[in-house]
Structure formats: structure tokens, C-alpha cells
BALOBA-1460 file (C-alpha; in Angstrom, 3 decimals):
// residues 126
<rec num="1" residu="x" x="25.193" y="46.578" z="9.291"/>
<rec num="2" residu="x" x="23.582" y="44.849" z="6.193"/>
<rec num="3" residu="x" x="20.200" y="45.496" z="5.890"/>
<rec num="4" residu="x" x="17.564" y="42.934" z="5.853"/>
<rec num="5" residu="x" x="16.511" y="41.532" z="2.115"/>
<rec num="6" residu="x" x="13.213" y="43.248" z="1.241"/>
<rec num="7" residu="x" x="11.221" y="42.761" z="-2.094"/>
<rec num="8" residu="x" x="13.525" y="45.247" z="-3.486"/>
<rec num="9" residu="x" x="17.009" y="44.221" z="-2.736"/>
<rec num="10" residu="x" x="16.345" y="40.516" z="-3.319"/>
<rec num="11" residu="x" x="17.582" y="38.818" z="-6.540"/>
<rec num="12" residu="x" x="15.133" y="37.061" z="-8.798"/>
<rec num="13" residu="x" x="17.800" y="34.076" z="-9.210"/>
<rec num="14" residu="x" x="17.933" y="30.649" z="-7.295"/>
<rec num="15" residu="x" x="21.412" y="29.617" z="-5.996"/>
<rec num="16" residu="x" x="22.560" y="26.591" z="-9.214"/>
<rec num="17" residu="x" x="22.094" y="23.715" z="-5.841"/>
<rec num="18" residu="x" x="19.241" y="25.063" z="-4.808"/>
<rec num="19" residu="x" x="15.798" y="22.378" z="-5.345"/>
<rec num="20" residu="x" x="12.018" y="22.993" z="-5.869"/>
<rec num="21" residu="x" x="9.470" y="21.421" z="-4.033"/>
<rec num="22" residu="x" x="8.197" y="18.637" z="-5.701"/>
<rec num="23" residu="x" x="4.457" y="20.066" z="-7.071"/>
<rec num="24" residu="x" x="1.194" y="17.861" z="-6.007"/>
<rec num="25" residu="x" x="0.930" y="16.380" z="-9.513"/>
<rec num="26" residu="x" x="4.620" y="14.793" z="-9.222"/>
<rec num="27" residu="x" x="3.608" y="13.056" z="-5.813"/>
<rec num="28" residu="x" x="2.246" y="9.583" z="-5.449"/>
<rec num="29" residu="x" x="1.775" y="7.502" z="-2.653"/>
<rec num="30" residu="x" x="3.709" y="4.028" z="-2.485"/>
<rec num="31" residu="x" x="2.798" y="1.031" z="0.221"/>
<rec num="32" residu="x" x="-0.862" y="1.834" z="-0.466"/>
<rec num="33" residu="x" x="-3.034" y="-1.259" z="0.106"/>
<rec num="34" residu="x" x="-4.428" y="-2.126" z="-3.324"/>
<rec num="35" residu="x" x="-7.913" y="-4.848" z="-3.544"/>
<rec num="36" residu="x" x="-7.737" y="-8.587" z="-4.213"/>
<rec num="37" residu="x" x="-9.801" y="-11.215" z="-5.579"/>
<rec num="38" residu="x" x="-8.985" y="-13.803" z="-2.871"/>
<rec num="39" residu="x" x="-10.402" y="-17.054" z="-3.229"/>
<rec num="40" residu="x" x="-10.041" y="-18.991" z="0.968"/>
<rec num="41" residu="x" x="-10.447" y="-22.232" z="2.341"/>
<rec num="42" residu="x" x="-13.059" y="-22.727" z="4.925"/>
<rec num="43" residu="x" x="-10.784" y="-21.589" z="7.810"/>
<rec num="44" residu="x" x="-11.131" y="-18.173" z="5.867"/>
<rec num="45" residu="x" x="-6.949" y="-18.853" z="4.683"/>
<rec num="46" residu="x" x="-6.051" y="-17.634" z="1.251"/>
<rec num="47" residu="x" x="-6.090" y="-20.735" z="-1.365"/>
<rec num="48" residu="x" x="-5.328" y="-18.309" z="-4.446"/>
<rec num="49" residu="x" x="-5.404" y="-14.593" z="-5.805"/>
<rec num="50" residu="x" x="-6.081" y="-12.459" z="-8.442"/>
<rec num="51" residu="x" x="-4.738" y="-8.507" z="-8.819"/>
<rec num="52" residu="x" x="-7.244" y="-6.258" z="-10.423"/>
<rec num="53" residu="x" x="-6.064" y="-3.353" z="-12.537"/>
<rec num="54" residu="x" x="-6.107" y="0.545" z="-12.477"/>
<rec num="55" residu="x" x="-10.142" y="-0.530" z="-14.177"/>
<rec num="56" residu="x" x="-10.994" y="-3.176" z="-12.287"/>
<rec num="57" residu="x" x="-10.844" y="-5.693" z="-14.405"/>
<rec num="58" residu="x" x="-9.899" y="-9.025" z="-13.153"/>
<rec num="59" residu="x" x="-6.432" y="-11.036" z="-13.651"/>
<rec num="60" residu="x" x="-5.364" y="-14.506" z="-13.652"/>
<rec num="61" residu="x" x="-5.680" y="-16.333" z="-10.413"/>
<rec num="62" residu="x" x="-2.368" y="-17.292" z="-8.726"/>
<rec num="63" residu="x" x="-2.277" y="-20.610" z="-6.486"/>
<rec num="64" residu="x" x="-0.906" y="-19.914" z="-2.983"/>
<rec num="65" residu="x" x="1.887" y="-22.518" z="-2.721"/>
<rec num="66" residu="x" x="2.278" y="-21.566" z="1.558"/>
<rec num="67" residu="x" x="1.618" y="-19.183" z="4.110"/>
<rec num="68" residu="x" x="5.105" y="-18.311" z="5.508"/>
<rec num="69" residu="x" x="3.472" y="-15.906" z="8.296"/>
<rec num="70" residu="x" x="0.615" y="-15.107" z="10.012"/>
<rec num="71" residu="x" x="-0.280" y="-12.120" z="12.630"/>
<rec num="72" residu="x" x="-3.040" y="-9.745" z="13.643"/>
<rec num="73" residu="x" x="-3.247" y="-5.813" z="14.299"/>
<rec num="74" residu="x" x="-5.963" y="-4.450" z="15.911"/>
<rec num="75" residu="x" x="-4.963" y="-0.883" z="16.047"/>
<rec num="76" residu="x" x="-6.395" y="1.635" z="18.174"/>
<rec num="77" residu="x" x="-8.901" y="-0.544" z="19.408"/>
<rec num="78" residu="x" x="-10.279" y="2.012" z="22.114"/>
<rec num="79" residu="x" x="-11.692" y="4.003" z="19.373"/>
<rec num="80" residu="x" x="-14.469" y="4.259" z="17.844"/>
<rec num="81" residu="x" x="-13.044" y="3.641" z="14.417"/>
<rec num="82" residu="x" x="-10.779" y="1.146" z="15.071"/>
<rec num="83" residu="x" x="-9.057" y="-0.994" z="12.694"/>
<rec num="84" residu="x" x="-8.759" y="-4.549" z="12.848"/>
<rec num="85" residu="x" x="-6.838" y="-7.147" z="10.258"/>
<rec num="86" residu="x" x="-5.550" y="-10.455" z="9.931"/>
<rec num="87" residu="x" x="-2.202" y="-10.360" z="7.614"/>
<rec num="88" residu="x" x="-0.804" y="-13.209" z="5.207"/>
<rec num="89" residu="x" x="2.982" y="-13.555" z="4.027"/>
<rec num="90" residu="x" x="2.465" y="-16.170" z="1.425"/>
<rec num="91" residu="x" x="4.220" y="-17.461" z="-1.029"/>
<rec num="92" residu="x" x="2.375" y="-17.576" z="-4.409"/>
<rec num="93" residu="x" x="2.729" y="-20.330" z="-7.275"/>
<rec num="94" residu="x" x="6.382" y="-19.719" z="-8.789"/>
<rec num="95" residu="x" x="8.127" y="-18.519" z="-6.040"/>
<rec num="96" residu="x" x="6.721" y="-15.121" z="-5.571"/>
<rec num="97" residu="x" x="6.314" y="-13.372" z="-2.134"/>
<rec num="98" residu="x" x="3.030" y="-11.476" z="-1.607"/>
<rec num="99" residu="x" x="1.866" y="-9.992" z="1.539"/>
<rec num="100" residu="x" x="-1.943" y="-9.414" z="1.970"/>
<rec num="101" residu="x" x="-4.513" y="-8.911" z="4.425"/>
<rec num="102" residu="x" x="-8.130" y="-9.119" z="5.321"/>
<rec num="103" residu="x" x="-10.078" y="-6.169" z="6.894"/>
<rec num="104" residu="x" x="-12.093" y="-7.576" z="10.016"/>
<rec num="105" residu="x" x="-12.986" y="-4.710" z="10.769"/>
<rec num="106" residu="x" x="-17.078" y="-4.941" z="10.274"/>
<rec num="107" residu="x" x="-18.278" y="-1.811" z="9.697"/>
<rec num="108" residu="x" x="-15.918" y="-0.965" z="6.639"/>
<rec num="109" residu="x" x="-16.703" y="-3.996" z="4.615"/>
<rec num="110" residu="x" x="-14.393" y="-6.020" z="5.359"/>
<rec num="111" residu="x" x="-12.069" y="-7.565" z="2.102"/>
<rec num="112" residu="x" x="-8.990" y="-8.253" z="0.925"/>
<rec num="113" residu="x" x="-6.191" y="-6.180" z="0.060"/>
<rec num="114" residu="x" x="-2.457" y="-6.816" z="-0.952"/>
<rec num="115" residu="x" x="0.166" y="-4.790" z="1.228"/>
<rec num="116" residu="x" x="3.146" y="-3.688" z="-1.011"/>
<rec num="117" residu="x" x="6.162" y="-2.125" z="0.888"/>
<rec num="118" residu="x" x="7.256" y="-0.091" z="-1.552"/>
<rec num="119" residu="x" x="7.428" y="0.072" z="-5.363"/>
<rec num="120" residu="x" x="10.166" y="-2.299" z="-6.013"/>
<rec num="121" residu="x" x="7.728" y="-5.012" z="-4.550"/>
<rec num="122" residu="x" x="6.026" y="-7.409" z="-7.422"/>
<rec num="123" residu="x" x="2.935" y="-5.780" z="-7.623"/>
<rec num="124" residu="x" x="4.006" y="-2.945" z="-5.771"/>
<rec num="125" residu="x" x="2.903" y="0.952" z="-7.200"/>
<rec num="126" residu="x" x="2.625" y="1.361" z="-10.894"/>
């Protein structure tokens, strides 16, 4: 019978295939919604928008050419910190996709934010 590794008996080596967890510094989030500068019409659509960088400083405004989609989530709406928001698929000036959303949700603010899916997305995690 072989007897079970202890302290003693182990070796110090990694099998060559064998991987480290990735530390907390390597990590990073991606799909997180990031804040807009939305300008709307006064049915509260988006006319144009403007990314903000890492400092929040402003960019250039882009012209929504169309709105491709619209829908709502209301998630969790039984609790008391429910979340509530009205999402965009537009089509900016130039042909580029962008989908965004405003937080309805009252008690948090409210705003804008863009919704990237992952970090291949224009815009999507830098």
C-alpha cells in the first residue's frame, strides 16, 4: 500500500502541464456597463452619445443614425432593490453598433450607460 503524500514525501515540483491560478491583479472584468453622455429627444430616445474616458473627460458626440431594438428588464422586481432599465440597440453615425441603456430605476440615479458584450465590442473593455 502507498502511503498517503505528507509534507515530507511530496515533491516541491509542478507537473510541466500543470497551470497557476490566475492572481487578482491579472483579472478584469469584461461586459461591465461603462457611463454615457447621452443627449435624447423628448420621448427620452437617444439622439446622440459621447464615451467618457478612464478620467472622465468627455469625447466627441456621435449622431444616432437608428434604433434597431428596443426592450425593458425589470429584474427582480419583488425586491426591495430591484432593478429596472430600458435598453437601446442603435446604430451610431458610420455604421457602428452600440448597445446602451438607461437606469429607471429611481433610487440609484438613474443614467445612462453603454452595455459592451465583451472586449472585442467597439468600445468594449480597455
Amino acid at each position: 500500500m502507498t502511503p498517503a503524500p505528507t509534507p515530507a514525501n511530496q515533491s516541491s515540483r509542478r507537473p510541466a502541464n500543470s497551470r497557476r491560478a490566475p492572481s487578482s491583479a491579472s483579472l478584469r472584468a469584461i461586459g461591465l456597463p461603462r457611463a454615457l453622455a447621452v443627449r435624447q429627444g423628448p420621448d427620452g430616445q437617444p439622439l446622440a452619445v459621447a464615451r467618457t474616458d478612464a478620467h472622465g473627460r468627455r469625447g466627441g458626440e456621435a449622431r444616432v443614425e437608428s434604433i434597431e431594438e428596443q426592450w425593458r428588464l425589470a429584474e427582480a422586481w419583488w425586491r426591495e432593490a430591484s432593478q429596472t432599465r430600458t435598453y437601446y440597440r442603435v446604430m451610431l453615425e458610420g455604421g457602428r453598433p452600440l448597445t446602451l441603456f438607461h437606469d429607471d430605476t429611481g433610487s440609484s440615479g438613474g443614467g445612462w450607460f453603454e452595455q459592451p458584450y465583451s472586449a472585442a465590442e467597439p468600445g468594449g473593455a480597455r
